[in-house]
N, C-alpha and C positions, 0 to 999 in steps of 0.2 A: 227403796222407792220413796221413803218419805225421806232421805237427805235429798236424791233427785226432788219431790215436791219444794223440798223448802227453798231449792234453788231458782224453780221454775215462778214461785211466787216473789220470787226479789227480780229476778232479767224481765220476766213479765211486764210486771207495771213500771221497771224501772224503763223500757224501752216506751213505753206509754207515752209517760213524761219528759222523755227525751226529745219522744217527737214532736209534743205540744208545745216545747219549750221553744227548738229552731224555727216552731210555723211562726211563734210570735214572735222570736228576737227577728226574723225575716220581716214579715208586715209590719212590724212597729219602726223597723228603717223603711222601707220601702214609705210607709206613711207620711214617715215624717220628711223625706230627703224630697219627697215630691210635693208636700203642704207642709213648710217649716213655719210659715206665719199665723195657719189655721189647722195645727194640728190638733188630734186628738185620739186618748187612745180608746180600744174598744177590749170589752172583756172576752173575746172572741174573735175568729175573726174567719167572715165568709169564705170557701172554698170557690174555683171556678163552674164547674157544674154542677156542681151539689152544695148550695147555700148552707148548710146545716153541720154539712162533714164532720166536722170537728167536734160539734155536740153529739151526735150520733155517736163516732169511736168514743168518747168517752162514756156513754150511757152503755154501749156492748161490754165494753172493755171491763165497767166496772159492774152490770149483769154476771157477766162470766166470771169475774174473782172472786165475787158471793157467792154463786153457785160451786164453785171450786171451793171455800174454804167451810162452805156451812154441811156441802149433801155429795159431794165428789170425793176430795181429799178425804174425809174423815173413813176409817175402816168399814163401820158399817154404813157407810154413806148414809147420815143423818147424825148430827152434833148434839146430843142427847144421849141421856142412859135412859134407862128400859123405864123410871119414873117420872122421865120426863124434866129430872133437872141437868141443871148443867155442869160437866165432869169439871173439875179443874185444869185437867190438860187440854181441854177445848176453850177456853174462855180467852185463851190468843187468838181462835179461829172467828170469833163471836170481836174481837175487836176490831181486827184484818177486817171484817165483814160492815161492821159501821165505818169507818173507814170510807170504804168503797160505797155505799150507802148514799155518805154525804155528799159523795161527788155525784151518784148519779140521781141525786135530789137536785141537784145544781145544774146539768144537763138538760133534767123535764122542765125543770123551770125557768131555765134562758129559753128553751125552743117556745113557751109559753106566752114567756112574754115581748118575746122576737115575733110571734103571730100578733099579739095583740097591739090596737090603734090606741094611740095616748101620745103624752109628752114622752119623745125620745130618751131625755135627758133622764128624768123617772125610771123608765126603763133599765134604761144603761145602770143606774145608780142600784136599784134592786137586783140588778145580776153579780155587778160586782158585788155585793153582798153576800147573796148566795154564794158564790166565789170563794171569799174569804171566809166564809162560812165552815166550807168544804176544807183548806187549810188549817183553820183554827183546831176544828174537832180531832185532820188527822194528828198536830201536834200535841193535842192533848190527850189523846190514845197512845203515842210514842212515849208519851213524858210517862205516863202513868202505866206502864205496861207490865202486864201480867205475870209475862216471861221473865227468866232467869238473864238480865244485860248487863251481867256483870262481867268484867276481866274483860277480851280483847271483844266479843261480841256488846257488850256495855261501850265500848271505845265507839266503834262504829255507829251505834245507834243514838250516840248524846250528839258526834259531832252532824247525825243524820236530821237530829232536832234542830240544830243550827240550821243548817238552811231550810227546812220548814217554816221555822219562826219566821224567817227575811219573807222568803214567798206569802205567807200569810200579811205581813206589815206593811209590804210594798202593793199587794191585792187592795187591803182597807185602804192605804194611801189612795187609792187610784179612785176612790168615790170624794175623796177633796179637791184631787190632783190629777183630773182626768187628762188634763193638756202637758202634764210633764212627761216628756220621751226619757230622761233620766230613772226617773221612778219606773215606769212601762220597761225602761232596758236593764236595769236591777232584777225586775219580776222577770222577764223573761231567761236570763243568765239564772236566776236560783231554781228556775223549775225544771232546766238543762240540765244546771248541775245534782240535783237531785234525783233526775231518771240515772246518770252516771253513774250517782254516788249508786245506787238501788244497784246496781248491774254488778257494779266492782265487788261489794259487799255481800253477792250471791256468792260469788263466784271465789272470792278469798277466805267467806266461813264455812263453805262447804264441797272445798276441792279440796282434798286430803294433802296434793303436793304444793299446795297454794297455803297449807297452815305455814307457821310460821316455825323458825325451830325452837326445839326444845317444847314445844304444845302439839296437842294432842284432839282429836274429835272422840268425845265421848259420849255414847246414847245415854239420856237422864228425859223421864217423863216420855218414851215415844218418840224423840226426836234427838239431834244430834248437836250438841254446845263443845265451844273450843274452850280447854282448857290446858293450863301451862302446869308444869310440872317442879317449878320458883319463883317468887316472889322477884327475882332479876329476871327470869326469862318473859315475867306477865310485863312485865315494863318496858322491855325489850320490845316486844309486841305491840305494845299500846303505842310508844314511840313510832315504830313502823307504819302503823294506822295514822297517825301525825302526818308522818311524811307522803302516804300514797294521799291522803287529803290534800295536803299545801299544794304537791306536783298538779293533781285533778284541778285544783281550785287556780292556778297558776294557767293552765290548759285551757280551760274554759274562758278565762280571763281575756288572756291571749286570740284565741278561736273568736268571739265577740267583738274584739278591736277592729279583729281581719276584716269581720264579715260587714263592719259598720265601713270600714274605709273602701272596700270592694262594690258592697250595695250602695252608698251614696255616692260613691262616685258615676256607679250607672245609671241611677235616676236621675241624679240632679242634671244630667245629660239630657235625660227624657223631658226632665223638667224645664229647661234650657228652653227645648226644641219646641215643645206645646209651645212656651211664653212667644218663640219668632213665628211659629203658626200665627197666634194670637192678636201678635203685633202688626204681622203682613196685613190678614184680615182687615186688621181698625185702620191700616192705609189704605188698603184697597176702596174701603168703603170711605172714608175720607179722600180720595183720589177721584171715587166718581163724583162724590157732592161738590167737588172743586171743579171738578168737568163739567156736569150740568151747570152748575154755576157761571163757568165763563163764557157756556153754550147760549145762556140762558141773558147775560150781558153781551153778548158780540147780538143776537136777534133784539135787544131792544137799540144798541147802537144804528145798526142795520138801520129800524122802523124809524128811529128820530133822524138819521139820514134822507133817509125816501119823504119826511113829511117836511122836512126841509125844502126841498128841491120842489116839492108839489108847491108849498109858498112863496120861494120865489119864481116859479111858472106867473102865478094866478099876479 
């Protein structure tokens, strides 16, 4: 049950970040193919019927992975010994938990100050903060981590620090750089790829026929670590994690091009279409002020005619 657990806490959030990843590399084209001249990006970004969506799932999302790692998962459901300190094989579960913490500090505090009347720009600037806030802490949680990340499960987790670090850099960028769709489509492809990476890496350290050969899962502390059986077969391994990374990171890559060339090509259609609405309209309405107008000189021709004819009567 607890290799199941350790699996469910990587597919989990990695499915989170998956999905908050496509909302934004979605809107951030969408935004920009339809306002290329006044674009800008948002560190959020409103749902159709429910304005908030997005901060909501994050706020449940990362509610229930603290309660899962603090008062659920642990055996006696409470992360504490009988004196009230903290065990050492729980102080992963105590990290996982600030972790998810920060982000859903970030969640109460965008919906806060999405409520509140002020300078937009302000706003916007303090969320992305909170934002990259939430990324900072989890990379410094990973970097610093409790757990045993060494050999193939270490491989996973440094090159998991990479794309943290970008999503963290590209997040602060975007309080200088709120108008670049380049920065906005970096941030959105790293937080993609990092719900992926989260999934893959459930699923390859803790599916017995997904280890690698020659390594082995062995329970240490409560929990369950890959380890190799040579110093050729741990590099072997690590190598492997190389490669399902580059393919992943290739994938993504790829996936993003598509959905850039597919989605702007649809908007800017849309966008097309508004501007000939746009332009019909300022004819139309310039079409009547030309009509009144000639309406408006054929009646005074008319009256200087008619007062004509009355003076040569008299």
């Amino acid at each position: 049950m607890r290799a199941m657990g350790t699996l469910v806490g990587h597919v989990a959030p990695g499915l989170g970040f998956l999905l908050i990843g496509i909302w934004h590399l979605y809107n951030n084209i969408k935004l920009f193919s339809l306002h290329p001249n006044t674009y800008r990006s948002l560190p959020w970004f409103p749902a159709p019927k429910l304005r908030r969506l997005e901060l909501l799932l994050i706020a449940i999302g990362s509610s229930v992975s603290i309660a899962m790692e603090l008062f659920i998962g642990p055996a006696r459901h409470q992360p504490f010994d009988p004196d009230f300190t903290i065990p050492s094989y729980h102080l992963h579960n105590f990290e996982h938990a600030s972790i998810s913490l920060s982000f859903l500090i970030y969640a109460v505090f965008a919906t806060a100050l999405d409520h509140r009347a002020g300078r937009p720009a302000a706003r916007q600037a303090l969320t992305v903060l909170a934002a990259a806030a939430a990324f900072g802490q989890q990379f410094l949680l990973f970097r610093l981590h409790s757990a045993d990340h060494e050999g193939v499960e270490g491989q996973y987790h440094w090159l998991l620090q990479l794309v943290v670090g970008v999503s963290f850099a590209t997040t602060l960028m975007g309080i200088s750089h709120p108008c670049s769709f380049p920065v906005a489509f970096v941030r959105s492809n790293s937080i993609t790829l990092q719900g992926l990476w989260f999934i893959l890496m459930g699923y390859a350290l803790w599916t017995p026929k997904l280890i690698p050969k020659g390594c082995f899962m062995n329970a240490e502390d409560g929990h369950y670590v890959v380890r190799c059986r040579s110093d050729d077969e741990l590099r072997r391994a690590k190598s492997l994690v190389n490669i399902e990374f580059s393919w992943l990171f290739a994938t993504v890559v790829a996936f993003s091009l598509l959905c850039y060339l597919l989605l702007s090509k649809k908007f800017e259609k849309v966008s097309e279409y508004d501007a000939i609405e746009e332009e019909e309209l300022e004819n139309l309405e310039l079409g009547k002020m030309t009509d009144s107008k000639l309406q408006e000189s054929d009646s005074f021709a008319h009256m200087e005619r008619v007062m004509r004819s009355i003076e040569l009567e008299r």
